[in-house]
PDB file of N, CA, C and O in Angstrom:
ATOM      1  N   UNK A   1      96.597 221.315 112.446  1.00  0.00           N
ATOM      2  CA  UNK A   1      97.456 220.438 111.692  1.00  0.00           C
ATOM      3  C   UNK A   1      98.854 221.039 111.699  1.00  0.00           C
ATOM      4  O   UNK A   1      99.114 222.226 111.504  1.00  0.00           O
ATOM      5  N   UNK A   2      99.716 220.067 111.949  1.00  0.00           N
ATOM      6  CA  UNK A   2     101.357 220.911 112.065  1.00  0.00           C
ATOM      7  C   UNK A   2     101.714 220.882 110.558  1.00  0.00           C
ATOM      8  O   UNK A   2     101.088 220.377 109.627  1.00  0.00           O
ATOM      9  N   UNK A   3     102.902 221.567 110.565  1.00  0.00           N
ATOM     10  CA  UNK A   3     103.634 221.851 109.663  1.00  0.00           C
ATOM     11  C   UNK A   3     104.327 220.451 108.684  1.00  0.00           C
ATOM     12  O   UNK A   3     104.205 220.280 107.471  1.00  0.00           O
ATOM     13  N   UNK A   4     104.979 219.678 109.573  1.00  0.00           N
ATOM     14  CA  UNK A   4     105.239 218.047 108.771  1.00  0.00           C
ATOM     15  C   UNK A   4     103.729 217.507 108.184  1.00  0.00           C
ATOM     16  O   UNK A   4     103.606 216.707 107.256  1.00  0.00           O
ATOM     17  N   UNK A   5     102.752 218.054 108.849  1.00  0.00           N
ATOM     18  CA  UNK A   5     101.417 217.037 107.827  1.00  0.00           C
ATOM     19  C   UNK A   5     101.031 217.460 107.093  1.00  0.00           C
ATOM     20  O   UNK A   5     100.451 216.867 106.183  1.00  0.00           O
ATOM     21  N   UNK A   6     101.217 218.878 107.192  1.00  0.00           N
ATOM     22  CA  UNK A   6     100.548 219.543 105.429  1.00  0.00           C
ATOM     23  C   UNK A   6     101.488 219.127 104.776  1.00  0.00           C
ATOM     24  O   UNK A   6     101.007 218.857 103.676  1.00  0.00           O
ATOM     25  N   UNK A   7     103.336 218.739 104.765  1.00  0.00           N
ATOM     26  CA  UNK A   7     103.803 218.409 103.668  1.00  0.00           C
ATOM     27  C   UNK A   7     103.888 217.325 103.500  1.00  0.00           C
ATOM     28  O   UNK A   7     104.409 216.952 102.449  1.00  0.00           O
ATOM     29  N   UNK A   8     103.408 216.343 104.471  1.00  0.00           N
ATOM     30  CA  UNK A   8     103.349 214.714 104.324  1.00  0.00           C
ATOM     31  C   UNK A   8     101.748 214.062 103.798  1.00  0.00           C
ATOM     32  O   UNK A   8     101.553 213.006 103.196  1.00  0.00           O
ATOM     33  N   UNK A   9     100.716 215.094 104.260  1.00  0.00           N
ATOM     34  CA  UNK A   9      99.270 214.077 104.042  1.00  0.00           C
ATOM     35  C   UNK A   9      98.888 214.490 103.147  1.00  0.00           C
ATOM     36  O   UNK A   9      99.284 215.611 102.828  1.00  0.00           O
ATOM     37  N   UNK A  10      97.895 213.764 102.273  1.00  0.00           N
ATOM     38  CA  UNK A  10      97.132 213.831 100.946  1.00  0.00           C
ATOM     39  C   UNK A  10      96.037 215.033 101.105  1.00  0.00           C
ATOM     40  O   UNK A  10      96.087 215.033 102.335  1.00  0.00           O
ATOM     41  N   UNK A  11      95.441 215.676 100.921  1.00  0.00           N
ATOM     42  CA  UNK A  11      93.762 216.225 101.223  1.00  0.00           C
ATOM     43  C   UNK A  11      93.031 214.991 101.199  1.00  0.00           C
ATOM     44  O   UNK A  11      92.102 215.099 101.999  1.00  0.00           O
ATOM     45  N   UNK A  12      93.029 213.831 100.626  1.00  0.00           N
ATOM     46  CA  UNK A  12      91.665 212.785 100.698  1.00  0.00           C
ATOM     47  C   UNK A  12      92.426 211.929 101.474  1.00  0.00           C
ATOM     48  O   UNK A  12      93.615 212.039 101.776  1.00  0.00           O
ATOM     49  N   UNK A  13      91.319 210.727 101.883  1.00  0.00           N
ATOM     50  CA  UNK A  13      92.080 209.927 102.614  1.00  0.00           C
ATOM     51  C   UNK A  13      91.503 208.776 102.410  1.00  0.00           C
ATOM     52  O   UNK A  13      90.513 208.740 101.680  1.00  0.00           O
ATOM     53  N   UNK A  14      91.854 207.949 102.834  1.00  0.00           N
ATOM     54  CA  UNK A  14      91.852 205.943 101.847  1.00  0.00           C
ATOM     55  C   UNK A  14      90.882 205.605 103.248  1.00  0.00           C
ATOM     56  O   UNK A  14      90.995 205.998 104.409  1.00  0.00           O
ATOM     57  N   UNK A  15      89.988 204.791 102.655  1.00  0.00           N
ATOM     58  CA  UNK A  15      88.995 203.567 103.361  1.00  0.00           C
ATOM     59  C   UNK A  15      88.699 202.318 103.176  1.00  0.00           C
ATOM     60  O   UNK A  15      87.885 201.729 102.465  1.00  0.00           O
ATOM     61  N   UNK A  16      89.788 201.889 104.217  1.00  0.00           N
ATOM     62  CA  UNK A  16      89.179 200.296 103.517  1.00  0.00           C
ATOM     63  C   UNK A  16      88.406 199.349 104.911  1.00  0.00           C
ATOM     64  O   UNK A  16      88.747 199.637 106.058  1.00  0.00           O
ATOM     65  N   UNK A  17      87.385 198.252 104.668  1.00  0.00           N
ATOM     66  CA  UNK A  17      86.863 198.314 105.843  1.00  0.00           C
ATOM     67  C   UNK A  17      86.389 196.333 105.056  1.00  0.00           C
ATOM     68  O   UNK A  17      86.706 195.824 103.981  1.00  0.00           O
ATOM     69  N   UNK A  18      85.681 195.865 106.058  1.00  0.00           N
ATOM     70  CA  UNK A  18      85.092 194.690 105.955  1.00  0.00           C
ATOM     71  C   UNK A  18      84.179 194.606 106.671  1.00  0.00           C
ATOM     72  O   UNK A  18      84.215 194.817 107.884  1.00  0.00           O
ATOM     73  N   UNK A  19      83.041 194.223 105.904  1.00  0.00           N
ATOM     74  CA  UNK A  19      81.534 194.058 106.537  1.00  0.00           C
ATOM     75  C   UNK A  19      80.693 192.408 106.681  1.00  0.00           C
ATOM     76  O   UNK A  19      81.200 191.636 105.868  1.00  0.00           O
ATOM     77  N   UNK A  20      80.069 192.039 107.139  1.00  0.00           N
ATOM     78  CA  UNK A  20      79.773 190.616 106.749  1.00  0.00           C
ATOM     79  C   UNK A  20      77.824 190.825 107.531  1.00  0.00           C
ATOM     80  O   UNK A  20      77.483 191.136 108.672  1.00  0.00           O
ATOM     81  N   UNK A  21      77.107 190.538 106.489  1.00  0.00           N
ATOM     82  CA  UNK A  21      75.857 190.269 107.137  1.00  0.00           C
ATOM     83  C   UNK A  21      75.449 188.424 107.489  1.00  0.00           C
ATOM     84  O   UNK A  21      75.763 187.445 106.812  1.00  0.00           O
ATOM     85  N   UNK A  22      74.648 188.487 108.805  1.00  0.00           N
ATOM     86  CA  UNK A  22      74.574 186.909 109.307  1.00  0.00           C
ATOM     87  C   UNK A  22      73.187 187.038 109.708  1.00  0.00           C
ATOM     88  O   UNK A  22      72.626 187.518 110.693  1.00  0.00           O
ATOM     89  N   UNK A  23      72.709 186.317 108.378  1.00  0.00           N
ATOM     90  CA  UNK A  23      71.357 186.239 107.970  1.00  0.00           C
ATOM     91  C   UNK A  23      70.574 184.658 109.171  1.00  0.00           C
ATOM     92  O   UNK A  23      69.369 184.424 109.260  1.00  0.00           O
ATOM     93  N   UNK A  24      71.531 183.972 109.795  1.00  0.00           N
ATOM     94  CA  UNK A  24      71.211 183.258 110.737  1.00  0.00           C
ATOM     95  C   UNK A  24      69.940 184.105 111.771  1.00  0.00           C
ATOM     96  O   UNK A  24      68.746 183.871 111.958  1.00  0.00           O
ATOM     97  N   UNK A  25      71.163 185.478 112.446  1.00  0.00           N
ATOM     98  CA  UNK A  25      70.537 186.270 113.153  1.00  0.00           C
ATOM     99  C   UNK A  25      69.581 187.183 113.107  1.00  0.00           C
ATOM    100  O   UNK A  25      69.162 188.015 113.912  1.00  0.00           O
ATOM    101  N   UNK A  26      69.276 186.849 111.896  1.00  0.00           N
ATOM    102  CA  UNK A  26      68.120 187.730 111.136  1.00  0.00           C
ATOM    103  C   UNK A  26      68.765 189.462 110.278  1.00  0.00           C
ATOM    104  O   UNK A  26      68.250 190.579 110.228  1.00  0.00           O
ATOM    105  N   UNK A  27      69.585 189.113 109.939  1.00  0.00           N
ATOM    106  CA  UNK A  27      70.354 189.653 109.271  1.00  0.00           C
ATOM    107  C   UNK A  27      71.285 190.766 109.695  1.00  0.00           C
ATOM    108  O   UNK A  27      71.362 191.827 109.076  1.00  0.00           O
ATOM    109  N   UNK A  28      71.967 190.489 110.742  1.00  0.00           N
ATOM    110  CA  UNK A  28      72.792 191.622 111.872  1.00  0.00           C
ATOM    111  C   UNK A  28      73.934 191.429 110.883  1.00  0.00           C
ATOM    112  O   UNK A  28      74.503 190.425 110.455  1.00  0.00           O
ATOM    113  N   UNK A  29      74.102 192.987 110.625  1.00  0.00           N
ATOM    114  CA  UNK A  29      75.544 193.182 109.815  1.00  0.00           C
ATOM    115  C   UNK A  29      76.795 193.520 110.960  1.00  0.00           C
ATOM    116  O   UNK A  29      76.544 194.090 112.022  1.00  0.00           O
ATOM    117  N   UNK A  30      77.794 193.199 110.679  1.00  0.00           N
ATOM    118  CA  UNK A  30      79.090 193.756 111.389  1.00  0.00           C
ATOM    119  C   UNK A  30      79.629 194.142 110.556  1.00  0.00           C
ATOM    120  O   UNK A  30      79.280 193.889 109.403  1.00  0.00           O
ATOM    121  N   UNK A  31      80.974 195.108 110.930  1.00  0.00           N
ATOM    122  CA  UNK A  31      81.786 195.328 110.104  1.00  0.00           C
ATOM    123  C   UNK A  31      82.709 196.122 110.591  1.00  0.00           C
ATOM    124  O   UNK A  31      82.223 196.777 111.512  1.00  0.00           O
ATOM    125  N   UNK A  32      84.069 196.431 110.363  1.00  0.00           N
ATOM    126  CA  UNK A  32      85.230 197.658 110.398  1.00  0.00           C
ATOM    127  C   UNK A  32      85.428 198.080 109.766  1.00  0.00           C
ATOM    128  O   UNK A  32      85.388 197.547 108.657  1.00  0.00           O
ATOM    129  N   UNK A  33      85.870 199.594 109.941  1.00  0.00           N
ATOM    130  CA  UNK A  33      86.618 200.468 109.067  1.00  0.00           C
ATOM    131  C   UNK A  33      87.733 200.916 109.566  1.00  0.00           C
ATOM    132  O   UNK A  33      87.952 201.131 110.758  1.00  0.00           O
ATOM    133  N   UNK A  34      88.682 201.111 108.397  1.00  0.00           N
ATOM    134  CA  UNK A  34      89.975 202.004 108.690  1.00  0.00           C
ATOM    135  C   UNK A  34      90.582 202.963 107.722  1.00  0.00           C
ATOM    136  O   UNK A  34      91.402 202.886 106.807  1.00  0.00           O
ATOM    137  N   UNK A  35      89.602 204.231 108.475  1.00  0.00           N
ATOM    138  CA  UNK A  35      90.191 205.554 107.951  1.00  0.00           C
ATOM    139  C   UNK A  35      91.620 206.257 107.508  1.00  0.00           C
ATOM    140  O   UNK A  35      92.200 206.143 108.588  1.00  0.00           O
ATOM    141  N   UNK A  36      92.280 206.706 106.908  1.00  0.00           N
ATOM    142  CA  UNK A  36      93.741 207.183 107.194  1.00  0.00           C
ATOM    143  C   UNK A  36      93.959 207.949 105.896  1.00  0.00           C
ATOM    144  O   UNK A  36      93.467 207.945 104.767  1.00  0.00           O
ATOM    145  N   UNK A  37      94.843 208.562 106.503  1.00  0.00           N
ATOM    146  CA  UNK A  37      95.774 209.597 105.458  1.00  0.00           C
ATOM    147  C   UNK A  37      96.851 209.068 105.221  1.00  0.00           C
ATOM    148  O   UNK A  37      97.302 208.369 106.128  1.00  0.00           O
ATOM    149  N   UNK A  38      97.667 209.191 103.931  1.00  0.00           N
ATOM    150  CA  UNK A  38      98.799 208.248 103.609  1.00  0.00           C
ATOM    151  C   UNK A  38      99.814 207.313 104.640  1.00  0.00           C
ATOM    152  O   UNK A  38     100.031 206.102 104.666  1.00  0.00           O
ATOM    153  N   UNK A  39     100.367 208.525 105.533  1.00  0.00           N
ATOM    154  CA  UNK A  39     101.158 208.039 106.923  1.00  0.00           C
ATOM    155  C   UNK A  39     100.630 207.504 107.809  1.00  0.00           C
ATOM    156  O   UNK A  39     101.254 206.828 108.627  1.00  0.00           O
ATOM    157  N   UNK A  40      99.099 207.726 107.850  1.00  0.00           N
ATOM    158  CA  UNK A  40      98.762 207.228 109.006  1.00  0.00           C
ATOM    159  C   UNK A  40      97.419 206.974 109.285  1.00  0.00           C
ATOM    160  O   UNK A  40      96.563 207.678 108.750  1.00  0.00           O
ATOM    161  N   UNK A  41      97.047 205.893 110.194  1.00  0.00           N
ATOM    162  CA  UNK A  41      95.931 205.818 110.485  1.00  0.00           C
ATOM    163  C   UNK A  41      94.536 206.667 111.644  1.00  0.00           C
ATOM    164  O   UNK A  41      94.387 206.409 112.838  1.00  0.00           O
ATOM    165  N   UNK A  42      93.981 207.333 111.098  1.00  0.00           N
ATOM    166  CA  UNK A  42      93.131 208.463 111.337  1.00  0.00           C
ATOM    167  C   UNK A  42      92.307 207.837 112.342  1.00  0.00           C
ATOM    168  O   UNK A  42      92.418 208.323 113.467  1.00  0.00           O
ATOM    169  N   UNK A  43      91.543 206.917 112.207  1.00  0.00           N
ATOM    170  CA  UNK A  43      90.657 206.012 113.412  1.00  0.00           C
ATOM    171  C   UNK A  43      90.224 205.254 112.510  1.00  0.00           C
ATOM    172  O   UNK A  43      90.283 205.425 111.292  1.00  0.00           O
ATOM    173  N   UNK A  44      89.403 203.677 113.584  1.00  0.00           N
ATOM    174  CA  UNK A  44      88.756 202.657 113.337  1.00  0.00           C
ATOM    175  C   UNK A  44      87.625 202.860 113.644  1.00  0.00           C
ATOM    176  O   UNK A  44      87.415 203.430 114.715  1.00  0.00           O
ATOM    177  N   UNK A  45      86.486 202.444 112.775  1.00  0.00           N
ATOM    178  CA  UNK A  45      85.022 202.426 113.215  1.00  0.00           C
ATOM    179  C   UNK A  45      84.585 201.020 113.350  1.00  0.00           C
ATOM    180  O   UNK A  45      84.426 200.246 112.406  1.00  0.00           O
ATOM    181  N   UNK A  46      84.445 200.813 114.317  1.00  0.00           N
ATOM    182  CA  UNK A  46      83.543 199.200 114.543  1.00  0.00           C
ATOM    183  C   UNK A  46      82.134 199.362 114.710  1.00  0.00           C
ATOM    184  O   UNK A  46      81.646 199.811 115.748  1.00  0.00           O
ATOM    185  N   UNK A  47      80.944 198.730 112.938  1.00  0.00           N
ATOM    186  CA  UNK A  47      80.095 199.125 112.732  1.00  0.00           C
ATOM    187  C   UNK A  47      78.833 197.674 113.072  1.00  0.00           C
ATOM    188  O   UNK A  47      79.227 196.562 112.720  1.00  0.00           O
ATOM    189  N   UNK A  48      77.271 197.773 113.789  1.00  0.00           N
ATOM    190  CA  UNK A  48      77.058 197.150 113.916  1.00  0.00           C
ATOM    191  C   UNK A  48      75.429 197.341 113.602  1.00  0.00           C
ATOM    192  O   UNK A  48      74.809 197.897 114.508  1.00  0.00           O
ATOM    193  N   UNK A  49      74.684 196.954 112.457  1.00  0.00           N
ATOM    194  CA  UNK A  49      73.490 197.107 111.955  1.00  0.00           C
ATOM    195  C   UNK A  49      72.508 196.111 112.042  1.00  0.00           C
ATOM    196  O   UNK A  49      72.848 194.931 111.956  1.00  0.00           O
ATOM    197  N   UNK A  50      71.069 196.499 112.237  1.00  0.00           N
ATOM    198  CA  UNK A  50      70.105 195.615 112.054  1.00  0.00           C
ATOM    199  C   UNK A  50      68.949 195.759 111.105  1.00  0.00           C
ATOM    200  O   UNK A  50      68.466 196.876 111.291  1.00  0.00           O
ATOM    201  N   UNK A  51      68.406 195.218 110.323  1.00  0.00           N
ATOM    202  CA  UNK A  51      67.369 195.735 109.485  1.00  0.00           C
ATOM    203  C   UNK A  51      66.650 196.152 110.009  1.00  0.00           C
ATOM    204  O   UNK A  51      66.820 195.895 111.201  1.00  0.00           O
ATOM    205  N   UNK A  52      65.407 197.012 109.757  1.00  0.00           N
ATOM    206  CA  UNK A  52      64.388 197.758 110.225  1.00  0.00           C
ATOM    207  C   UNK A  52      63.103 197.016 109.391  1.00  0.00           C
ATOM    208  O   UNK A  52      63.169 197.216 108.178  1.00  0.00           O
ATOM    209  N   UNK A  53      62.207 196.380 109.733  1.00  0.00           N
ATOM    210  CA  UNK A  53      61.334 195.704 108.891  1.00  0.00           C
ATOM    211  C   UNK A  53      59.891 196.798 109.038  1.00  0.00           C
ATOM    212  O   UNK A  53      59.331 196.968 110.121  1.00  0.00           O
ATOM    213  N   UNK A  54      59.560 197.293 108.092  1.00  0.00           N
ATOM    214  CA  UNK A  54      58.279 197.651 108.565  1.00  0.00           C
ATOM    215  C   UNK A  54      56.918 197.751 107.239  1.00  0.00           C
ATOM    216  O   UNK A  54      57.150 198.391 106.213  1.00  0.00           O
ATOM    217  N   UNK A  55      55.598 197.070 107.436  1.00  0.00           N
ATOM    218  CA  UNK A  55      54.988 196.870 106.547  1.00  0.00           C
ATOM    219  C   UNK A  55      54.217 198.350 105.833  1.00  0.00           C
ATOM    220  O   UNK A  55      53.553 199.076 106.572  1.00  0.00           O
ATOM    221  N   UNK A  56      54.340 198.589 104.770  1.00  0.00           N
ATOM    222  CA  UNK A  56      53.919 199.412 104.152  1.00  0.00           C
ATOM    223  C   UNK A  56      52.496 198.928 103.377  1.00  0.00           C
ATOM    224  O   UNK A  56      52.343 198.077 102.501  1.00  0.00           O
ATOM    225  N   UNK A  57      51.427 199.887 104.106  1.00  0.00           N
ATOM    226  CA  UNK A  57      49.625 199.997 103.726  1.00  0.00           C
ATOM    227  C   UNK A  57      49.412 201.269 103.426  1.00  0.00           C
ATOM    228  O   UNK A  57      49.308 202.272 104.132  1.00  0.00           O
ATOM    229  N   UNK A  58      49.346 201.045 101.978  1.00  0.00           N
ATOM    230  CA  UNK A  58      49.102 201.779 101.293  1.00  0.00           C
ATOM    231  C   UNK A  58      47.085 202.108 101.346  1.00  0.00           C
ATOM    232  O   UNK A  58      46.577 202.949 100.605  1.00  0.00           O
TER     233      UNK A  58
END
C-alpha cells in the first residue's frame, strides 16, 4: 500500500451489491457486488447461486 492510501483510505471498506432470486428457474439467484475503500473501487463480484435440495431420513 503506498503512502497517499494510508492517508486517503478508511481500514473498513463499504459493500453495496444487488441480488435477485428467479424462482421461475427454480430458484437461481444472481447478483453483484461492489467492494471499495472510500476513493475507490476495490473489485466487482458477479455472484451466481443455485439451491441444493436434498432429502433428509432420519
Amino acid at each position: 500500500m503506498g503512502d497517499n492510501a494510508r492517508q486517503v483510505e478508511t481500514p473498513c471498506y463499504e459493500c453495496i451489491g444487488l441480488h435477485c432470486a428467479i424462482q421461475k428457474l427454480g430458484g437461481l439467484s444472481v447478483g453483484i457486488d461492489v467492494k471499495a475503500h472510500y476513493p475507490k473501487a476495490d473489485y466487482t463480484e458477479v455472484i451466481i447461486g443455485w439451491p441444493i435440495k436434498y432429502k433428509k431420513d432420519w
